[in-house]
N, CA, C and O atoms as a GROMACS GRO file, in nm:
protein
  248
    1UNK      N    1   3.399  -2.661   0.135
    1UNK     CA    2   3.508  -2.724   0.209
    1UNK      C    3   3.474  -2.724   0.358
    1UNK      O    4   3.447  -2.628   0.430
    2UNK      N    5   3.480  -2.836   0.384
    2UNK     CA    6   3.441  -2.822   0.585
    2UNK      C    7   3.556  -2.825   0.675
    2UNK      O    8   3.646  -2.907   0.659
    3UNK      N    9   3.556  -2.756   0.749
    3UNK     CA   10   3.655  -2.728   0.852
    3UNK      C   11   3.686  -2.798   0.932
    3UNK      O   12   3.628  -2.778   1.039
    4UNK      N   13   3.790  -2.915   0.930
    4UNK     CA   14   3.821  -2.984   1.020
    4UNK      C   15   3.901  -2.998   1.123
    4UNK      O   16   3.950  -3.096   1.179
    5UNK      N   17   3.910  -2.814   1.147
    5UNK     CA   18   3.944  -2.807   1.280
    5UNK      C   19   3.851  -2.860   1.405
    5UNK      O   20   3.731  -2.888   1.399
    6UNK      N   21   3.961  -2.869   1.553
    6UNK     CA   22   3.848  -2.932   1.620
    6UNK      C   23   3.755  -2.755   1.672
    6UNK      O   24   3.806  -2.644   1.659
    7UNK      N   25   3.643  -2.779   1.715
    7UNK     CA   26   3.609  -2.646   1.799
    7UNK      C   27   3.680  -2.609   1.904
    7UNK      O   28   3.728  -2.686   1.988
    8UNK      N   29   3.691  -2.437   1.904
    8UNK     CA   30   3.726  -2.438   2.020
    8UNK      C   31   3.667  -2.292   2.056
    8UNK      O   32   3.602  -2.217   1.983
    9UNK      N   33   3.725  -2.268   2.237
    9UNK     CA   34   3.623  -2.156   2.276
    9UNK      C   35   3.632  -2.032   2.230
    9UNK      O   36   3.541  -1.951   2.210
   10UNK      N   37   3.759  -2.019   2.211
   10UNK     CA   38   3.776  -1.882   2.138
   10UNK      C   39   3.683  -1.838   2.030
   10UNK      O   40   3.654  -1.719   2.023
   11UNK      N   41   3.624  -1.938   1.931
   11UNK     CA   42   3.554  -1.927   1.815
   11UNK      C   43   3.398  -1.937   1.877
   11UNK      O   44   3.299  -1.913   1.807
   12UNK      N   45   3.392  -1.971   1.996
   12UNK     CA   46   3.226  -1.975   2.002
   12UNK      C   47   3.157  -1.865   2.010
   12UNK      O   48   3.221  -1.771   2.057
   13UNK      N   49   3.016  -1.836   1.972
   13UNK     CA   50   2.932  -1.784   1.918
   13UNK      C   51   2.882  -1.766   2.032
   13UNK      O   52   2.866  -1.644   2.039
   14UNK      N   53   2.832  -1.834   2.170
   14UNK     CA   54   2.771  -1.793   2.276
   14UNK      C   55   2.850  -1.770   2.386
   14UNK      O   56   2.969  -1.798   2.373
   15UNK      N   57   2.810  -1.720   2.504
   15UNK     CA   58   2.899  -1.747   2.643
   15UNK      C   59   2.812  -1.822   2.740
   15UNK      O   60   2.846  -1.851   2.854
   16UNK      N   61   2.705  -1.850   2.688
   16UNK     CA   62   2.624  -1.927   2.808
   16UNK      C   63   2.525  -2.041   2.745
   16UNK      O   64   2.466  -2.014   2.641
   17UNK      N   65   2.507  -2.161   2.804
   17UNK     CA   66   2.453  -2.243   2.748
   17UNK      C   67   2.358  -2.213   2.687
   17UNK      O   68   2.317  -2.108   2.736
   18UNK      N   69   2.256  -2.265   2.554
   18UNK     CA   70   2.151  -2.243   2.540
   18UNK      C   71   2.028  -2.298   2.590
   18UNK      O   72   1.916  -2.249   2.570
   19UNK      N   73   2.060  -2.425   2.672
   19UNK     CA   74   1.976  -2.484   2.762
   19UNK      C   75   1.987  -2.430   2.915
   19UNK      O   76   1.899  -2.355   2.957
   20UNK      N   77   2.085  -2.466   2.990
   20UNK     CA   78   2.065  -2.411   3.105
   20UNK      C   79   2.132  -2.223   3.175
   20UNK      O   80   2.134  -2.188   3.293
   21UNK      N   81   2.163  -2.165   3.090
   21UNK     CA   82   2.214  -1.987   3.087
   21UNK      C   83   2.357  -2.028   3.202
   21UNK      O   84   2.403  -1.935   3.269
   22UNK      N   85   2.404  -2.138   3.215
   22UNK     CA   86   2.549  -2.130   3.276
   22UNK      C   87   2.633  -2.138   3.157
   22UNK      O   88   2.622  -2.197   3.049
   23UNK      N   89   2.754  -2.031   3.229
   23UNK     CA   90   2.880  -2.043   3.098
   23UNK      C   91   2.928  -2.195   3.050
   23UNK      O   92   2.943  -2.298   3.116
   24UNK      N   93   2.948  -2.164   2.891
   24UNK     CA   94   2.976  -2.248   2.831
   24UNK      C   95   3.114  -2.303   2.899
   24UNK      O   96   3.155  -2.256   3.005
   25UNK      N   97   3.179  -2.401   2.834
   25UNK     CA   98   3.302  -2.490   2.897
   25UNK      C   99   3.356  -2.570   2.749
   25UNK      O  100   3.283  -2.644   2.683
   26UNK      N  101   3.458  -2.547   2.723
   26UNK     CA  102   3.561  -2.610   2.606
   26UNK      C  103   3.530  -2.733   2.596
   26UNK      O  104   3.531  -2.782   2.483
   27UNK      N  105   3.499  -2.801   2.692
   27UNK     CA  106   3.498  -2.951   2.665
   27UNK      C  107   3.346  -2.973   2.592
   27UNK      O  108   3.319  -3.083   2.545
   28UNK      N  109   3.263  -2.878   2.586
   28UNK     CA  110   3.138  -2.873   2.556
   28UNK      C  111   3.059  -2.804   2.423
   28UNK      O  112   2.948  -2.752   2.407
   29UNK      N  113   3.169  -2.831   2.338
   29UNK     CA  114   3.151  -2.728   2.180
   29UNK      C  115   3.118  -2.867   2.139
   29UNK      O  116   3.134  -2.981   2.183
   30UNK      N  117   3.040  -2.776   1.982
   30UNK     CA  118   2.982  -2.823   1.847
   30UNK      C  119   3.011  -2.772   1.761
   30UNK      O  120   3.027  -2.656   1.798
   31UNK      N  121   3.038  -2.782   1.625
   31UNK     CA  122   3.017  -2.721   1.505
   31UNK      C  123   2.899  -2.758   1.506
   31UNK      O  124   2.869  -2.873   1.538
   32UNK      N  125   2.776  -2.634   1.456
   32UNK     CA  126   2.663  -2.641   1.374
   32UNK      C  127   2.647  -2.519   1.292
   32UNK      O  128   2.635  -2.406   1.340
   33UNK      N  129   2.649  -2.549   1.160
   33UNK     CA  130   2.599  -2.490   1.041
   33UNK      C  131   2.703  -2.375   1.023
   33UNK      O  132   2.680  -2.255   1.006
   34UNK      N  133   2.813  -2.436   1.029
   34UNK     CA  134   2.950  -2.385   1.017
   34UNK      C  135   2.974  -2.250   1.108
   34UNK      O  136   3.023  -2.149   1.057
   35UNK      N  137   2.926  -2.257   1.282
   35UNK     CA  138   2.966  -2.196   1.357
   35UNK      C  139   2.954  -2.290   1.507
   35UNK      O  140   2.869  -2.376   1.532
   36UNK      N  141   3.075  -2.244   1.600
   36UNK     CA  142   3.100  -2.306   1.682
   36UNK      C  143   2.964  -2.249   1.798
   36UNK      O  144   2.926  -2.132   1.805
   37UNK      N  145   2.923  -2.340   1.862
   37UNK     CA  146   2.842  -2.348   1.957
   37UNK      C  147   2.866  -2.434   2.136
   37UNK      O  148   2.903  -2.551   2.153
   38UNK      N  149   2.838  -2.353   2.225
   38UNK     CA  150   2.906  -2.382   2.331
   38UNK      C  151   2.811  -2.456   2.456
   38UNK      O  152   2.716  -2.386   2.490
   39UNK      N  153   2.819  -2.533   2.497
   39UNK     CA  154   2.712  -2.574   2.654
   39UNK      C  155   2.763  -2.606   2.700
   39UNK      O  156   2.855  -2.680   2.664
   40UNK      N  157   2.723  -2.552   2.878
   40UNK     CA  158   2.827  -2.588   2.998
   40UNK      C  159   2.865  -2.742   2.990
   40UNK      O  160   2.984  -2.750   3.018
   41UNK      N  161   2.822  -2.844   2.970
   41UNK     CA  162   2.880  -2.977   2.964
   41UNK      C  163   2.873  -3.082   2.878
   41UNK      O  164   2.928  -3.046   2.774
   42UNK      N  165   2.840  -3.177   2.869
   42UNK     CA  166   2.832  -3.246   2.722
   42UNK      C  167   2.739  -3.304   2.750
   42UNK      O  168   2.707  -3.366   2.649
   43UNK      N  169   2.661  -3.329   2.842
   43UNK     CA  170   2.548  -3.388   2.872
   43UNK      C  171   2.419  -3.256   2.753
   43UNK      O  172   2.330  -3.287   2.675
   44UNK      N  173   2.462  -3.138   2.787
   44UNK     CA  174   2.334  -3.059   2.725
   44UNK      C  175   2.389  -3.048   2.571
   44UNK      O  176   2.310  -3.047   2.477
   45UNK      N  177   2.544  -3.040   2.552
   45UNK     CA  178   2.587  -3.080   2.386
   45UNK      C  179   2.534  -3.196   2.346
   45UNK      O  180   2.484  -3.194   2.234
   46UNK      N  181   2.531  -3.284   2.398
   46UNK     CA  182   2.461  -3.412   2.334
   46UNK      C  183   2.322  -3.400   2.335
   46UNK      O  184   2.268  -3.463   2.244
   47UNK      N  185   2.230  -3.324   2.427
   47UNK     CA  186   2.100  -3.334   2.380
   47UNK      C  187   2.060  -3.221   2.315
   47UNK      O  188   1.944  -3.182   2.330
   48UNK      N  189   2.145  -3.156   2.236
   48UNK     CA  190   2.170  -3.062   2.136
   48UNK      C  191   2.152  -3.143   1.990
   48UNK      O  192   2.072  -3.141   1.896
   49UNK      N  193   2.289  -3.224   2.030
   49UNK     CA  194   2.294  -3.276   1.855
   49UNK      C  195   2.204  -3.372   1.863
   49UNK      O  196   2.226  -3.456   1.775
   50UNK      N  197   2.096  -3.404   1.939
   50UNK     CA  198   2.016  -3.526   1.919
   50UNK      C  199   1.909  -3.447   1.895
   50UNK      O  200   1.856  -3.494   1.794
   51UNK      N  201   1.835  -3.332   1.942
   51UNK     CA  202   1.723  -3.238   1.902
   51UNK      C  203   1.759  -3.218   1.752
   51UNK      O  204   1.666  -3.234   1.673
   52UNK      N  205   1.906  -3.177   1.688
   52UNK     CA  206   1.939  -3.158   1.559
   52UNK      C  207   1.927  -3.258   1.452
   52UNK      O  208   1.881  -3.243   1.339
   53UNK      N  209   1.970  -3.350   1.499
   53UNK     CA  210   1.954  -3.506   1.444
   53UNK      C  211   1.822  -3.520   1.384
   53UNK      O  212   1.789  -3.536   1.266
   54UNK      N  213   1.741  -3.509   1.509
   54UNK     CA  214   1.582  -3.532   1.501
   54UNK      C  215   1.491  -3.479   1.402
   54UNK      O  216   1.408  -3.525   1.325
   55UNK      N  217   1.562  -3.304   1.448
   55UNK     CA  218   1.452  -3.194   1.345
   55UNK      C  219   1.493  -3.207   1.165
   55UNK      O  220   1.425  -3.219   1.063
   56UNK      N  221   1.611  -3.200   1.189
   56UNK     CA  222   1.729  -3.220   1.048
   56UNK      C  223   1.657  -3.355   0.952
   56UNK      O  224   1.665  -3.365   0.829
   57UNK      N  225   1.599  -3.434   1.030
   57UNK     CA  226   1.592  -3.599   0.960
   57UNK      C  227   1.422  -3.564   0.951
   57UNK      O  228   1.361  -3.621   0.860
   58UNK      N  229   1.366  -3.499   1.016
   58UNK     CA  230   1.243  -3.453   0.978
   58UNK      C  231   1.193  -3.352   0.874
   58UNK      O  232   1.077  -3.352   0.833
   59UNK      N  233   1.288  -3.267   0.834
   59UNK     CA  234   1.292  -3.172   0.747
   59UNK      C  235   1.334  -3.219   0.632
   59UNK      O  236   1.281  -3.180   0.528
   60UNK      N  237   1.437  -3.310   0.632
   60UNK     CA  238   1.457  -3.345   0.530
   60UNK      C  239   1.347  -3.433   0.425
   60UNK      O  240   1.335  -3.423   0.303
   61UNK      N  241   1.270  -3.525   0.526
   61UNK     CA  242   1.196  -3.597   0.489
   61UNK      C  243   1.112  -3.533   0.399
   61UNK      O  244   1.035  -3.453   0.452
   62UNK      N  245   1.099  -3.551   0.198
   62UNK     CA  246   0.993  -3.533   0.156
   62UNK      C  247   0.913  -3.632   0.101
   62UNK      O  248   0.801  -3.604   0.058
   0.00000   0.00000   0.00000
């Protein structure tokens, strides 16, 4: 069953981006792999889910 709550900060898993080490920001969550994930803005969330996109569609590939 997937959780279709929206994310939020309370539930995130980090306090600091994983790209640039500034605190995360609410407007800047993901669900991935059924835990919330945080980056200071949506500019580094989006080149998050596009690295995921990428590796995900490569892995899958057999």
């Amino acid at each position: 069953m997937q959780d279709n709550k929206a994310p939020a900060l309370e539930d995130c898993i980090n306090e600091v981006c994983p790209w640039s080490g500034k605190p995360v920001s609410g407007d800047s969550l993901v669900r991935y792999q059924g835990q919330v994930v945080g980056f200071c803005n949506p500019g580094c969330r989006d080149k998050f889910a596009a690295a995921i996109t990428m590796f995900d569609g490569k892995l899958n590939k057999d």
